[in-house]
C-alpha positions in Angstrom: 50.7 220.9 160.2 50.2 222.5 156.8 52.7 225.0 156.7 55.6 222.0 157.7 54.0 220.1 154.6 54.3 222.8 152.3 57.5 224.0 153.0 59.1 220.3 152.8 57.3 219.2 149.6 59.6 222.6 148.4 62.7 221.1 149.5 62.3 218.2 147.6 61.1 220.0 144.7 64.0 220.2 142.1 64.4 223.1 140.9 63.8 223.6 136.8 66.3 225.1 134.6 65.0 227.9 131.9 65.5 224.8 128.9 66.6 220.9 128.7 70.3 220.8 127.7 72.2 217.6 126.4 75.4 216.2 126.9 77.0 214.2 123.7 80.2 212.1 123.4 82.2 211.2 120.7 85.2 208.4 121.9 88.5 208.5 120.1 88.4 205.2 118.4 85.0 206.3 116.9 86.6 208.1 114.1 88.5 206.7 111.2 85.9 204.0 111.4 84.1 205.6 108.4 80.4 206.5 108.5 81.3 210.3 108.9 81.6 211.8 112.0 78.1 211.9 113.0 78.1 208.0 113.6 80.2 209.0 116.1 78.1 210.7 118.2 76.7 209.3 120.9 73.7 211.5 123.5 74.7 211.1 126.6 71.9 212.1 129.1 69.4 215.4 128.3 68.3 217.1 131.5 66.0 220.2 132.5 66.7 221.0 136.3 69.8 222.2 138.4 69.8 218.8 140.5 70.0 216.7 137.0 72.8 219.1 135.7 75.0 218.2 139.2 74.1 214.1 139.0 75.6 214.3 135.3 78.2 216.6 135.6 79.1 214.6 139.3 79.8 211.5 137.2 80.9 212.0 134.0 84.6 211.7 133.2 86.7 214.6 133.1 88.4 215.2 130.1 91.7 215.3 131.3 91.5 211.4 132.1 90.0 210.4 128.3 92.0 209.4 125.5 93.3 212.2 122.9 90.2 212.5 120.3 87.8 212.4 122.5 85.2 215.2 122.6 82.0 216.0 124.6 79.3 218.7 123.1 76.6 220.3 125.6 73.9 221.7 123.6 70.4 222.8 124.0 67.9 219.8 123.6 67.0 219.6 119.9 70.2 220.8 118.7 72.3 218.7 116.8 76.6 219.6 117.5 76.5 220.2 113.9 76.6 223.3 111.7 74.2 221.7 109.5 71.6 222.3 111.9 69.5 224.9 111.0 69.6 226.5 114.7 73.5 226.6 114.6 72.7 227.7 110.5 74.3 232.1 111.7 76.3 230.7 114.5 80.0 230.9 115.0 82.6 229.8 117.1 85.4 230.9 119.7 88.3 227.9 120.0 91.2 228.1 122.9 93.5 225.5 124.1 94.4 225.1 127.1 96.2 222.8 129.7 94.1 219.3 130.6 93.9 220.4 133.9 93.0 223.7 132.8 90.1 222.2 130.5 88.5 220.4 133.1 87.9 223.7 135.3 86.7 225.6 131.7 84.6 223.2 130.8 82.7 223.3 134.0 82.7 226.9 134.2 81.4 227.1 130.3 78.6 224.8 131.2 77.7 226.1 134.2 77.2 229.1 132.9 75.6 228.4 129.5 72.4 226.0 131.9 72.6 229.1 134.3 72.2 232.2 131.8 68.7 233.9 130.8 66.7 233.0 127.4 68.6 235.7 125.4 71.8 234.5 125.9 72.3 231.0 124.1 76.0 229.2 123.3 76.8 225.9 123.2 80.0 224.3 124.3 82.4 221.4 122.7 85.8 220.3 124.5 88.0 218.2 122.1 91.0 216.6 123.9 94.1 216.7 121.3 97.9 217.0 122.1 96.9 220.0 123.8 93.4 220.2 125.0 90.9 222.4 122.7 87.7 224.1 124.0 85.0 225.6 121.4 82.1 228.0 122.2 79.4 227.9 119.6 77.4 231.0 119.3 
């Protein structure tokens, strides 16, 4: 009867990720506001398992379907998507544009793999929708 026990309670166990990763959003009509772009930001959800990576990434809005201006940022938790934090301080940055339909399928690779990837490799992600959609790796 033990063995059954033991082998469901490690089904249900979710399954954690190496480190806690969040998901920001800054809306379109945020800017121009004044306040700086930082008043902009708003954290979405932070998460540290595989199961809470799929709920958030299940139900938030691709970026094909939000308004031009909008952009997410997925960085590690306790990272601020600004170069002004002292972690991002050496960092730089790789940008691309792509189709909208395009940038959804990126952008889910991009994080996929940046939750997925061992201690030593570390990049952060930010996908600006403009006329033509914009994706940025931060290094």
């Amino acid at each position: 009867m033990a063995e059954g026990s033991e082998a469901k309670d490690a089904v249900e166990r979710e399954h954690e990720l190496n480190r806690k990763w969040t998901l920001w959003f800054s809306p379109a009509t945020a800017f121009g506001k004044g306040g700086g772009w930082t008043q902009a930001l708003e954290q979405i959800y932070t998460f540290g398992t595989v199961e809470d990576f799929w709920r958030l990434f299940n139900n938030v809005q691709s970026m094909s379907k939000l308004p031009p201006g909008s952009k997410y940022n997925y960085f590690q938790d306790g990272v601020q998507p600004a170069w002004e934090d002292p972690v991002n301080k050496d960092g730089g940055h790789w940008e691309f544009e792509t189709t909208f339909t395009e940038a959804d399928e990126f952008w889910m690779k991009t994080v996929s793999l940046s939750t997925l990837a061992p201690d030593s490799f570390r990049f952060c992600s930010r996908l600006e929708k403009t006329l033509r959609s914009q994706s940025t790796l931060w290094d």
